[in-house]
C-alpha positions as a Markdown table, in Angstrom:
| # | Residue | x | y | z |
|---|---|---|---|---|
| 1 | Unk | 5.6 | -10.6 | -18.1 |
| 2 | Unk | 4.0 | -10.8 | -21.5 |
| 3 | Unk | 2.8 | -7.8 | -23.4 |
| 4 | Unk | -1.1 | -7.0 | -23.3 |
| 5 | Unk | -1.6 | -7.6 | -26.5 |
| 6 | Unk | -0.2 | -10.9 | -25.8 |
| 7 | Unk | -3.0 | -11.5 | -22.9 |
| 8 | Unk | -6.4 | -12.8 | -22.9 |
| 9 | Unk | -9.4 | -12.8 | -21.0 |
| 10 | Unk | -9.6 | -14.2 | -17.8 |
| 11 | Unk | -13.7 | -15.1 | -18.6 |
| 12 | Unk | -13.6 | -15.9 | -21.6 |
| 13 | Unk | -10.9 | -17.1 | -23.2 |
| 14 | Unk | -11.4 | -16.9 | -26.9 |
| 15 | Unk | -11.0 | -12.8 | -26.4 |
| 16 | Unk | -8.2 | -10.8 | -26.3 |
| 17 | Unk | -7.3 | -8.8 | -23.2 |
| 18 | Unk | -7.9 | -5.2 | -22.9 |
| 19 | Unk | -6.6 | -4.2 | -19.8 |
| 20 | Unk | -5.8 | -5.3 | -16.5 |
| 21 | Unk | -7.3 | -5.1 | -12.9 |
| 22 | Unk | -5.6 | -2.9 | -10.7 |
| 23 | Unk | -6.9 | -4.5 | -8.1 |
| 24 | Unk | -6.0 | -8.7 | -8.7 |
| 25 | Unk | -3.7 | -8.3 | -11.5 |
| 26 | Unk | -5.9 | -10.7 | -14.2 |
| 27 | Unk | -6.4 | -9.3 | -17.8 |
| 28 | Unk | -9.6 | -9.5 | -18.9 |
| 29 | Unk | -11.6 | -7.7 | -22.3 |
| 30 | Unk | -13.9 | -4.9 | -22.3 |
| 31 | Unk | -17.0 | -6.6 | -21.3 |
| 32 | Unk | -15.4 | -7.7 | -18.1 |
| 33 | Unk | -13.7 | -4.3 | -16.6 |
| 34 | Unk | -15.5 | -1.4 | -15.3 |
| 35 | Unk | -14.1 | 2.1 | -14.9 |
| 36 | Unk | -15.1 | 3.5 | -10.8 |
| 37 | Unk | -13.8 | 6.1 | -9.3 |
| 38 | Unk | -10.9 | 6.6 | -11.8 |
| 39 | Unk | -9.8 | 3.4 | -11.6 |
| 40 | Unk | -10.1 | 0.1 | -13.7 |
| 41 | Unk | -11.8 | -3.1 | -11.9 |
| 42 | Unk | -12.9 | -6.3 | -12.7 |
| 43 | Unk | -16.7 | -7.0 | -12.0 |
| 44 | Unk | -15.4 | -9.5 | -9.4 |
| 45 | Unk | -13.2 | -7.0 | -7.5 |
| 46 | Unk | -16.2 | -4.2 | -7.8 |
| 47 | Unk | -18.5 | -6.4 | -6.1 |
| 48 | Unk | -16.1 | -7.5 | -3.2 |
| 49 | Unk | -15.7 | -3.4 | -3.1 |
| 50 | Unk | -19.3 | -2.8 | -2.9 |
| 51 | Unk | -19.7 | -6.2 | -0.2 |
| 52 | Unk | -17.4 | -3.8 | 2.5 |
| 53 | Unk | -19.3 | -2.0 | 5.2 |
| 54 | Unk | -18.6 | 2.0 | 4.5 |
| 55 | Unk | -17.2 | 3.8 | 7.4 |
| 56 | Unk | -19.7 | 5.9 | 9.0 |
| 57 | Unk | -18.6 | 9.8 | 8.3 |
| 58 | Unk | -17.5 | 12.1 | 11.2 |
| 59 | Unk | -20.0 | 14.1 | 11.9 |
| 60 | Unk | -18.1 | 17.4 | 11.1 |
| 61 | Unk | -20.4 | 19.8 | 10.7 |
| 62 | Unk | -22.0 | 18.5 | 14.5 |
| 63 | Unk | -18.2 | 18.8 | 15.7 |
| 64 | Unk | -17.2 | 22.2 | 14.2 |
| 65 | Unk | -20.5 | 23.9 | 15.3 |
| 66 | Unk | -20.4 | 22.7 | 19.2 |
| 67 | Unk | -16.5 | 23.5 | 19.3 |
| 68 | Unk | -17.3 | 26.9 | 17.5 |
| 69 | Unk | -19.9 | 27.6 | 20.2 |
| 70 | Unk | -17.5 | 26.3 | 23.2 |
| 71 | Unk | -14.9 | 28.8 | 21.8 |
| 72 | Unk | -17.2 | 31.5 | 21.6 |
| 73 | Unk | -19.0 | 31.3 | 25.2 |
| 74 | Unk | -15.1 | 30.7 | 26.6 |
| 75 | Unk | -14.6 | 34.2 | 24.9 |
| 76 | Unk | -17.2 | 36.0 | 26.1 |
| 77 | Unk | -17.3 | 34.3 | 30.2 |
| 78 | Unk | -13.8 | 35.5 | 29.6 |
| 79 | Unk | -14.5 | 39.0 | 28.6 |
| 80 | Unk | -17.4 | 39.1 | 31.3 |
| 81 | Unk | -14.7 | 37.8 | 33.7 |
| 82 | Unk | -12.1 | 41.0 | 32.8 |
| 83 | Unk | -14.8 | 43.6 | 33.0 |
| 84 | Unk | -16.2 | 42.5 | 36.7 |
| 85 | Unk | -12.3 | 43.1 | 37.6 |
| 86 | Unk | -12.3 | 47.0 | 36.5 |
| 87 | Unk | -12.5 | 49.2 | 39.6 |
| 88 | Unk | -15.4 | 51.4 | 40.0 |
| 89 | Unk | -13.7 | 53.9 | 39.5 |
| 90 | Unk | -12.7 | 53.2 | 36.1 |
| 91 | Unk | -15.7 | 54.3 | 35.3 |
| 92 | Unk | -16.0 | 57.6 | 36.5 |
| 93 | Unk | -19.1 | 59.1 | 36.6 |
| 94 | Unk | -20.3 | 56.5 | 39.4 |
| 95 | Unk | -19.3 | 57.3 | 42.8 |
C-alpha cells in the first residue's frame, strides 16, 4: 500500500491526496473530504449517508413515564390490598 504522500486525488487527479475515506477507502485532497461526526468522509459517501432513512427513536420518555406510573398504581393497589387484610382489631379503638 503506498504512503499518502504518495496518493492522489480520486477527483481530480492533478492534486495530491490528503487523506483517505474511512468509509470506501479512496484518497482524495481537501476539497473532496468532509469531517462529520468525528469522522473523515468523501462527499460521495456523505450523501449515500444522508440518502438512508433514520430510524425512528423509541419513544423513552412515553415508555419510562407509563411504566413509572404502572409501578407506582401496582404499589399502592398492593398496599391498599395489605391494609383491607388487618383485623379490626388492629385498630383498637373500633369495636
Amino acid at each position: 500500500m503506498p504512503a499518502l504522500a504518495q496518493q492522489k486525488c480520486f477527483e481530480h487527479a492533478a492534486r495530491e491526496a490528503s487523506s483517505q475515506c474511512l468509509q470506501c477507502k479512496r484518497y482524495f485532497c481537501r476539497e473532496c473530504v468532509v469531517e462529520h461526526e468525528g469522522r473523515i468522509q468523501c462527499t460521495a459517501c456523505l450523501k449515500a449517508l444522508a440518502a438512508k432513512p433514520a430510524r425512528k427513536p423509541v419513544p423513552t420518555a412515553m415508555l419510562y413515564a407509563t411504566l413509572g406510573f404502572l409501578l407506582t398504581w401496582g404499589l399502592f393497589y398492593g398496599l391498599g390490598r395489605l391494609l383491607l387484610l388487618l383485623p379490626s382489631a388492629f385498630h383498637g379503638g373500633i369495636q
